[in-house]
N, CA and C atoms as a LAMMPS dump frame, in Angstrom:
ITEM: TIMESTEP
0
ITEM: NUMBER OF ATOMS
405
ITEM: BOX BOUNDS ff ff ff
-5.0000000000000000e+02 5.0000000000000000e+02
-5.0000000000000000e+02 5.0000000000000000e+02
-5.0000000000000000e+02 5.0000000000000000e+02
ITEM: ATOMS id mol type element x y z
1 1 1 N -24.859 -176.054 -54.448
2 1 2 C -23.543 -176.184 -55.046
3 1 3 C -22.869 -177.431 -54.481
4 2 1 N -22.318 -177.942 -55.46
5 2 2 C -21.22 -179.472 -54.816
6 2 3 C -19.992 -178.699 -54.58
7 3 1 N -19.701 -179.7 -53.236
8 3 2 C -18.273 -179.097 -52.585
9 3 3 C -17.779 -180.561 -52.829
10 4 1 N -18.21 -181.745 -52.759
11 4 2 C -17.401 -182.699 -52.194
12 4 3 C -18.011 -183.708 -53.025
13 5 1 N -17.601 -184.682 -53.702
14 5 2 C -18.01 -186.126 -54.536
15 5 3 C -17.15 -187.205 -53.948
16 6 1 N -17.57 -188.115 -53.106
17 6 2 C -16.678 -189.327 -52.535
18 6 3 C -16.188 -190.116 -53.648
19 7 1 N -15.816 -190.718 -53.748
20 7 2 C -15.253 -191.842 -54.744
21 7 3 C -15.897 -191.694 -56.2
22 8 1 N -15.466 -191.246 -57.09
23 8 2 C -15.903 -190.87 -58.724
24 8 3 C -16.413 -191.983 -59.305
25 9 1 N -15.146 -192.663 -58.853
26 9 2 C -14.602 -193.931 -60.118
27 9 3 C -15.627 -195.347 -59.529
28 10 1 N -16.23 -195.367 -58.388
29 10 2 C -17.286 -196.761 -57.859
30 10 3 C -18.251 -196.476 -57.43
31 11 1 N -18.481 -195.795 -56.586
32 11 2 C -19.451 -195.112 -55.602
33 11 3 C -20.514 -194.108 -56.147
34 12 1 N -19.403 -192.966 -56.131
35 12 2 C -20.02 -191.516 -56.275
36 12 3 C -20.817 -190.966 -55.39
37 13 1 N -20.672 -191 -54.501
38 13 2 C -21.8 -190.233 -52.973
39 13 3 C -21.181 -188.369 -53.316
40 14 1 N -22.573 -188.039 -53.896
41 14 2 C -22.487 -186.294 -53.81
42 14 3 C -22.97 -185.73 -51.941
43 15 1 N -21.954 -185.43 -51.489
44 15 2 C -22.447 -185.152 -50.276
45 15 3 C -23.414 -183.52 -50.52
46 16 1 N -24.385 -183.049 -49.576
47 16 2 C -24.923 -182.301 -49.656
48 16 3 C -24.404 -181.145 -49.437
49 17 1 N -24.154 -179.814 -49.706
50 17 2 C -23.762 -178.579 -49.412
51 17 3 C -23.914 -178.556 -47.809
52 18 1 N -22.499 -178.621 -47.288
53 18 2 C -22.364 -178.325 -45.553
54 18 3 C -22.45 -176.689 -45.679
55 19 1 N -22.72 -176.287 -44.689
56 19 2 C -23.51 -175.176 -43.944
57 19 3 C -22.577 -174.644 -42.569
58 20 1 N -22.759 -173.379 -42.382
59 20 2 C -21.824 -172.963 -40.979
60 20 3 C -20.565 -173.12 -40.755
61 21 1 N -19.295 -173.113 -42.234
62 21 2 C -17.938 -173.904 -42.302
63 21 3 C -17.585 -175.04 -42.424
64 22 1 N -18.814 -176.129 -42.503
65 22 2 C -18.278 -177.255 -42.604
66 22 3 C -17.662 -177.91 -43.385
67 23 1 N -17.099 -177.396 -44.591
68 23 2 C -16.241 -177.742 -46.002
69 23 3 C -15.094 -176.363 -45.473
70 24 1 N -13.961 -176.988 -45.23
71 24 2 C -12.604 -176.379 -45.833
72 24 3 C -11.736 -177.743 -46.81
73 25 1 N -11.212 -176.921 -47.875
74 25 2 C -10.017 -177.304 -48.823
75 25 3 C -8.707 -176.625 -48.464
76 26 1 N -7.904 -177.243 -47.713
77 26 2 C -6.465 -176.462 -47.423
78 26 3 C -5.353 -176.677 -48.188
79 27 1 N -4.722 -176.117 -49.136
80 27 2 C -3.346 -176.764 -49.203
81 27 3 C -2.382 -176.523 -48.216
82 28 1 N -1.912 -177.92 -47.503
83 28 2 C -0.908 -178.039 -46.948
84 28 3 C 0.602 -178.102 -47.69
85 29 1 N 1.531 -177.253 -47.142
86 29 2 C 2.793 -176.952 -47.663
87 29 3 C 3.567 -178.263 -47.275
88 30 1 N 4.394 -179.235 -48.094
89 30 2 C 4.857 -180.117 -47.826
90 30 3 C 6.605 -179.827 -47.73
91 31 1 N 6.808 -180.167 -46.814
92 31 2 C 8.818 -179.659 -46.596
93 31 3 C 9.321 -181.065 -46.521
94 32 1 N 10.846 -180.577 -46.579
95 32 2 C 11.808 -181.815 -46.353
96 32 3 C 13.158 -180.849 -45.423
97 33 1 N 13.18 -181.897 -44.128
98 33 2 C 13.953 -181.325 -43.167
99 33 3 C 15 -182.025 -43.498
100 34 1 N 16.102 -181.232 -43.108
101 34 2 C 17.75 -181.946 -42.663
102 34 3 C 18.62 -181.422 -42.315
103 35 1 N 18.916 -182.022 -41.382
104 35 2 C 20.03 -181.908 -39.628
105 35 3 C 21.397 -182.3 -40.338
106 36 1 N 22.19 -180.919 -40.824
107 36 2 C 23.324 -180.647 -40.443
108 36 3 C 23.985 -181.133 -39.937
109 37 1 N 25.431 -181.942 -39.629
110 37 2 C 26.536 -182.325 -38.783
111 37 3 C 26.802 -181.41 -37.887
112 38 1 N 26.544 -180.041 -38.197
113 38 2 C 26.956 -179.13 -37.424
114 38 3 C 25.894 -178.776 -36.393
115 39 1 N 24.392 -180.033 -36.683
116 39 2 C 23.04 -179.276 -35.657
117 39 3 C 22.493 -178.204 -36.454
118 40 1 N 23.045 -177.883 -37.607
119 40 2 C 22.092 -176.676 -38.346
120 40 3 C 20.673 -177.464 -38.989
121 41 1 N 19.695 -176.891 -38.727
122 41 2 C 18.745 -177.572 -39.429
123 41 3 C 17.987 -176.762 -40.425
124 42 1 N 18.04 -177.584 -41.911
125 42 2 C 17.84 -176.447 -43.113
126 42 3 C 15.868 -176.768 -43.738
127 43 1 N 15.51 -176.447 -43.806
128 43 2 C 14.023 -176.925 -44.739
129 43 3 C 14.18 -176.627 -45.885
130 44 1 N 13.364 -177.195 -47
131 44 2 C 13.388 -176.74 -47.923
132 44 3 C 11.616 -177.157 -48.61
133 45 1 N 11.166 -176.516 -49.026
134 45 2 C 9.657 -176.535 -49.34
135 45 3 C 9.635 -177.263 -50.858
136 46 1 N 8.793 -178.112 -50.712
137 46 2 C 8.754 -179.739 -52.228
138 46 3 C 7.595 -179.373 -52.703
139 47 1 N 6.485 -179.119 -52.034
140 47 2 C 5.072 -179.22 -53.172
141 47 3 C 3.974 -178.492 -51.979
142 48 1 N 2.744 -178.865 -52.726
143 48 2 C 1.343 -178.544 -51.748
144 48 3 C 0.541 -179.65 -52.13
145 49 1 N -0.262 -180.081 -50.82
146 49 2 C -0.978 -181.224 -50.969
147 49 3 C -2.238 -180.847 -50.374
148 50 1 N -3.544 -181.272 -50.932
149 50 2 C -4.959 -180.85 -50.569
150 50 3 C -5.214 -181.683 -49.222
151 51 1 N -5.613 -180.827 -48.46
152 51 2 C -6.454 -181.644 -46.938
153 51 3 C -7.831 -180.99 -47.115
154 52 1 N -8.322 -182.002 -47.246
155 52 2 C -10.007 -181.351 -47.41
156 52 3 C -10.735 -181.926 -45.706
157 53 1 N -11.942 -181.584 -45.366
158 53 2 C -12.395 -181.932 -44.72
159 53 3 C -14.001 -181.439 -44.89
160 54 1 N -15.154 -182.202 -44.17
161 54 2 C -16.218 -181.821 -44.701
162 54 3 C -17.02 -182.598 -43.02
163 55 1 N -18.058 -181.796 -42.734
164 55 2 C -19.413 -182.078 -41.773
165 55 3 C -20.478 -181.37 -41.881
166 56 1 N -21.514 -182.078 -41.481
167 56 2 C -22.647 -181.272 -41.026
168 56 3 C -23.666 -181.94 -42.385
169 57 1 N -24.423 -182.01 -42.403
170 57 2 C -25.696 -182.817 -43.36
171 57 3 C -26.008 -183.51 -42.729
172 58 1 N -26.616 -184.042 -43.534
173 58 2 C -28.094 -185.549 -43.443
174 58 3 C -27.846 -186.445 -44.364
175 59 1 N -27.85 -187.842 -43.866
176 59 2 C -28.132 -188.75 -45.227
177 59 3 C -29.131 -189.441 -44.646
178 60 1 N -29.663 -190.039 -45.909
179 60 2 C -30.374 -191.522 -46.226
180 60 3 C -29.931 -192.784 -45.364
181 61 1 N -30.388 -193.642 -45.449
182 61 2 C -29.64 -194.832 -45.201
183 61 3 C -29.161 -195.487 -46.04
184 62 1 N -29.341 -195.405 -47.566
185 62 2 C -28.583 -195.574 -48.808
186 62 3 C -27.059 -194.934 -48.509
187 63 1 N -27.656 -193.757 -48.258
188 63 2 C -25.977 -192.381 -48.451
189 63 3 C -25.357 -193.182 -46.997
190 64 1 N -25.962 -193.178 -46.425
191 64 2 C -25.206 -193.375 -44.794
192 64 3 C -24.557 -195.072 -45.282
193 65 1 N -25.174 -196.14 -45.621
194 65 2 C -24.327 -197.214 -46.274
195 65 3 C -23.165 -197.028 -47.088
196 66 1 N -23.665 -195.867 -47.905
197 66 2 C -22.05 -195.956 -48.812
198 66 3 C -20.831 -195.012 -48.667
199 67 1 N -21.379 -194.512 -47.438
200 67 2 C -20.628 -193.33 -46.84
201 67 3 C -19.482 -194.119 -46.087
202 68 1 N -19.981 -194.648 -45.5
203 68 2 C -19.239 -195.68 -44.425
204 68 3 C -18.377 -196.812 -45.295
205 69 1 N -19.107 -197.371 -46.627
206 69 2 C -18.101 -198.183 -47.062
207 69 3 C -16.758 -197.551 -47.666
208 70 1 N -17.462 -195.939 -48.276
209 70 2 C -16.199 -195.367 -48.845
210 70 3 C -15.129 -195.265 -47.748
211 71 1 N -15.591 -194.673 -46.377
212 71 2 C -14.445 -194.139 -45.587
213 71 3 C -13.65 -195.467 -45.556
214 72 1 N -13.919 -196.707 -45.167
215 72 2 C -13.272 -198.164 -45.304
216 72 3 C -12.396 -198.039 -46.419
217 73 1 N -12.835 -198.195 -47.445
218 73 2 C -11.862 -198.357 -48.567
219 73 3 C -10.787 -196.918 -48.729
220 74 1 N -11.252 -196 -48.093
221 74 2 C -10.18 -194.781 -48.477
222 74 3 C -9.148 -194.854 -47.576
223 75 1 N -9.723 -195.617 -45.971
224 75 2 C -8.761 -195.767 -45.252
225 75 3 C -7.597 -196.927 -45.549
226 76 1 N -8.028 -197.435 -46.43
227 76 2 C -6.742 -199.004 -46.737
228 76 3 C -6.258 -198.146 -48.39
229 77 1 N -7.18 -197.853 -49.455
230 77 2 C -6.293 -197.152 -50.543
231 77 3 C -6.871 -196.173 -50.892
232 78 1 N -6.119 -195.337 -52.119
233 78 2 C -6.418 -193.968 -52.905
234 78 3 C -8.077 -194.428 -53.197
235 79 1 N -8.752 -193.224 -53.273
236 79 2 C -10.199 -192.875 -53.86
237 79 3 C -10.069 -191.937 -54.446
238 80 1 N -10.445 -191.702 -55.722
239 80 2 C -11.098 -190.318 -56.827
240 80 3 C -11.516 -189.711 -56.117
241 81 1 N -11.364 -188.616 -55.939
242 81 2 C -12.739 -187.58 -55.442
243 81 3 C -12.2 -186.222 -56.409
244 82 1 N -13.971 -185.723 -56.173
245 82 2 C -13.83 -184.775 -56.768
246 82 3 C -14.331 -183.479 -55.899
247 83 1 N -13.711 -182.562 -55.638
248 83 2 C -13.462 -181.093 -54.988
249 83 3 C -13.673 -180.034 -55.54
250 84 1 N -13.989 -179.424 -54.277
251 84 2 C -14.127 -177.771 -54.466
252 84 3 C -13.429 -176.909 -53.651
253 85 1 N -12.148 -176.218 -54.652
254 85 2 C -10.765 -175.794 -53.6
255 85 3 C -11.939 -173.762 -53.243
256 86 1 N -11.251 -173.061 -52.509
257 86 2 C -11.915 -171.827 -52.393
258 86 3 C -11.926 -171.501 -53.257
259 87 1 N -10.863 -171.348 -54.358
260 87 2 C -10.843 -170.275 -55.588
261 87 3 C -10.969 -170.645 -56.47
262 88 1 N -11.821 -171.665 -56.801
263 88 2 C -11.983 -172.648 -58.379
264 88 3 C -12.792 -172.027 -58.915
265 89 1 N -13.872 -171.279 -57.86
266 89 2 C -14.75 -169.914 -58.89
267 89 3 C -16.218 -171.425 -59.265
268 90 1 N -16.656 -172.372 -58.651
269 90 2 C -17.262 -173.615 -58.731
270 90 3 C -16.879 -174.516 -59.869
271 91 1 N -15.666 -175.069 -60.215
272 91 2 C -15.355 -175.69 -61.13
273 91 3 C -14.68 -177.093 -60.374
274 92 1 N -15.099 -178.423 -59.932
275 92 2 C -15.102 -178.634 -59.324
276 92 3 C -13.63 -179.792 -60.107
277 93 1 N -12.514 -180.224 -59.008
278 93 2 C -10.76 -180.838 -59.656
279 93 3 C -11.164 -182.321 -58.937
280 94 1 N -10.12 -183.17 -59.915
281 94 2 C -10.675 -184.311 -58.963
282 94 3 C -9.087 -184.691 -58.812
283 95 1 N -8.686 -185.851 -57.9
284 95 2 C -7.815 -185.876 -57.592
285 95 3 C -8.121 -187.433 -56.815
286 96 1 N -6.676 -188.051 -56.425
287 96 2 C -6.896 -189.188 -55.545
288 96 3 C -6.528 -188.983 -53.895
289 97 1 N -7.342 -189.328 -53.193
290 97 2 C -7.191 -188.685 -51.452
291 97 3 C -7.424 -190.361 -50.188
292 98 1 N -6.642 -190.181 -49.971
293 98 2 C -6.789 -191.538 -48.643
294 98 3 C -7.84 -190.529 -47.447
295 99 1 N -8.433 -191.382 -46.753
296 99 2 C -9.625 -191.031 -45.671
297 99 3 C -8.354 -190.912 -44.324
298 100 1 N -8.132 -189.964 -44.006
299 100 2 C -7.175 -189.738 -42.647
300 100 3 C -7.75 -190.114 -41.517
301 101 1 N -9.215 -189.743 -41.672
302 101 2 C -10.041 -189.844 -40.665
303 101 3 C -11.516 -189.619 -40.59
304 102 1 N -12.563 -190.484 -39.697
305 102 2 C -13.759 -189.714 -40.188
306 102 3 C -15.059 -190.635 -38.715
307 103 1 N -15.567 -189.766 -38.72
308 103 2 C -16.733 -189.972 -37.496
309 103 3 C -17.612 -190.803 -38.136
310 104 1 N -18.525 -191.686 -37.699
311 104 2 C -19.567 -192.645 -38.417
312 104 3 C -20.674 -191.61 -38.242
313 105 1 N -21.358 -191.184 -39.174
314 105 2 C -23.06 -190.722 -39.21
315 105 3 C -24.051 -190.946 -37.9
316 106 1 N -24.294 -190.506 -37.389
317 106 2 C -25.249 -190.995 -36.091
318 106 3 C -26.728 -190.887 -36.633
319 107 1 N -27.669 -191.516 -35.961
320 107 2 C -29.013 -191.387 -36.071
321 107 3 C -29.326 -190.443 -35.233
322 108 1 N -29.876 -189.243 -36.13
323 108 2 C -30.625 -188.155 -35.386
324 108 3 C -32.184 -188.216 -35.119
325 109 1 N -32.887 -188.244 -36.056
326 109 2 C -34.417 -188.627 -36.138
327 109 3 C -35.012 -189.015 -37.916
328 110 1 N -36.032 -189.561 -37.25
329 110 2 C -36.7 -189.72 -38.864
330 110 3 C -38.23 -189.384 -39.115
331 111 1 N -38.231 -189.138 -40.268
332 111 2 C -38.973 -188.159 -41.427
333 111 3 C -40.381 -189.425 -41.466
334 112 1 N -41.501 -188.709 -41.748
335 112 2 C -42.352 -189.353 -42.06
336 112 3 C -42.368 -189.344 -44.092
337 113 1 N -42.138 -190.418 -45.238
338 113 2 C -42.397 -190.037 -45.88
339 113 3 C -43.061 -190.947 -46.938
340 114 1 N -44.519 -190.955 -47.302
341 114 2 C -45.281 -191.709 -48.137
342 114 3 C -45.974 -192.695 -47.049
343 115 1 N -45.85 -192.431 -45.679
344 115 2 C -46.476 -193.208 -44.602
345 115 3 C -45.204 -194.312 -44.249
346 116 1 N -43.777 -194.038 -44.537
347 116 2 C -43.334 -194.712 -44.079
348 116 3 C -42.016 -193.741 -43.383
349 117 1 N -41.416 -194.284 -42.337
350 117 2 C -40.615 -193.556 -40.957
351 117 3 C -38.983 -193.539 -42.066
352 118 1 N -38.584 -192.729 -42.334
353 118 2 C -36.955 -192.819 -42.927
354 118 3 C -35.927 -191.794 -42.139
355 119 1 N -35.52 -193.067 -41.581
356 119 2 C -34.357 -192.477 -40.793
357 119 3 C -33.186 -191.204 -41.394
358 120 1 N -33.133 -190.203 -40.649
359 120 2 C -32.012 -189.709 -41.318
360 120 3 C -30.496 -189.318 -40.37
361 121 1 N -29.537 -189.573 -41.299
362 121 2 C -28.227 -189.865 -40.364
363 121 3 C -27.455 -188.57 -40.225
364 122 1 N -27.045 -187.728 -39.201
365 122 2 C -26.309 -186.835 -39.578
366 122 3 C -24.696 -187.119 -38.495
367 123 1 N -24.161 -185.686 -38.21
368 123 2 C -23.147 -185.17 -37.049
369 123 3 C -22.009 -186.648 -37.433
370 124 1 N -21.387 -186.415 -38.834
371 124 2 C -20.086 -186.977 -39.419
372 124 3 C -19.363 -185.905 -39.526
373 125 1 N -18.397 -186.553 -39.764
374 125 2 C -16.907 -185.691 -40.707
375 125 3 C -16.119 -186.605 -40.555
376 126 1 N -15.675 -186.217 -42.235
377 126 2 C -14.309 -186.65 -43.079
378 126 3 C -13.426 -185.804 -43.374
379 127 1 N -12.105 -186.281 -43.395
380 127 2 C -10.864 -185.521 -43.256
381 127 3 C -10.196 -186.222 -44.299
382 128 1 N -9.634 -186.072 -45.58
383 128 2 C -8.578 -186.81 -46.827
384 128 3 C -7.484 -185.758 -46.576
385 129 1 N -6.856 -186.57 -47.575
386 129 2 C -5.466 -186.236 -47.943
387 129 3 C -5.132 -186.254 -49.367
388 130 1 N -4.545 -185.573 -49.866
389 130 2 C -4.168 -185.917 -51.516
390 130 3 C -3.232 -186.71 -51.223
391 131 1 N -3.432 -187.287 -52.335
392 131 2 C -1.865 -188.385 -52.23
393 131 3 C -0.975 -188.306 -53.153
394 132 1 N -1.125 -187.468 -54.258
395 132 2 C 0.047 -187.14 -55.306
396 132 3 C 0.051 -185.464 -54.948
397 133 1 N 1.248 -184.58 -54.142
398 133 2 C 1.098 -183.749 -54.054
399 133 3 C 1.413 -182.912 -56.132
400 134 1 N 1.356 -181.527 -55.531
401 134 2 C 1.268 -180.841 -56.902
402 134 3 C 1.642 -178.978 -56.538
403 135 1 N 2.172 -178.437 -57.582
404 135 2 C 2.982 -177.626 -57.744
405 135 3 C 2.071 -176.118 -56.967
């Protein structure tokens, strides 16, 4: 099952089904505070915004190249992605998300395959943000 599609609209890196929790979709509750003259301080609740986060797989050195260029570009602007919230029932929403944060892929070991050695990269995680919250 796809949980996670990096960038739709250039890229498209389908990350692999993480394993052991490593995909949560949260909506975060977005507020707006304000301090009273009197020191009263009131909230009032504006929207919900998706924080996704995702670890644990393997890539290629193809996937591990464009993994790394996406987190670059998500960290300077918006990226498409496309998601899998808990209760979509697998229907997967896409949306635009900036990269908050994210670990580079490490080299774990590599695969023998067709007589040649292919590295494979794992122990990342990425953390977005929606950037147009929603109702």
């Amino acid at each position: 099952m796809t949980q996670l599609i990096l960038d739709i609209s250039e890229i498209n890196l389908s990350l692999p089904e993480s394993q052991r929790g490593g995909y949560a979709c949260t909506p975060k509750p977005l507020y707006s505070d304000t301090e009273m003259a009197s020191g009263r301080l009131t909230r009032e609740f504006r929207k919900f915004a998706y924080t996704l986060s995702y670890q644990f797989g393997f890539l290629t050195d193809q996937e591990k190249d464009d993994f790394l260029e996406i987190c670059l570009k998500g960290s300077e602007s918006a990226i498409t992605c496309a998601f899998l919230t808990h209760d979509s029932s697998n229907e997967l929403i896409v949306g635009d998300f900036l990269v908050t944060s994210f670990t580079p892929p490490k080299f774990m070991w590599s695969r023998v395959d067709e007589g040649v050695d292919v590295p494979l990269w794992g122990d990342f995680k990425i953390v977005l943000r929606e950037v147009s919250p929603h109702d």
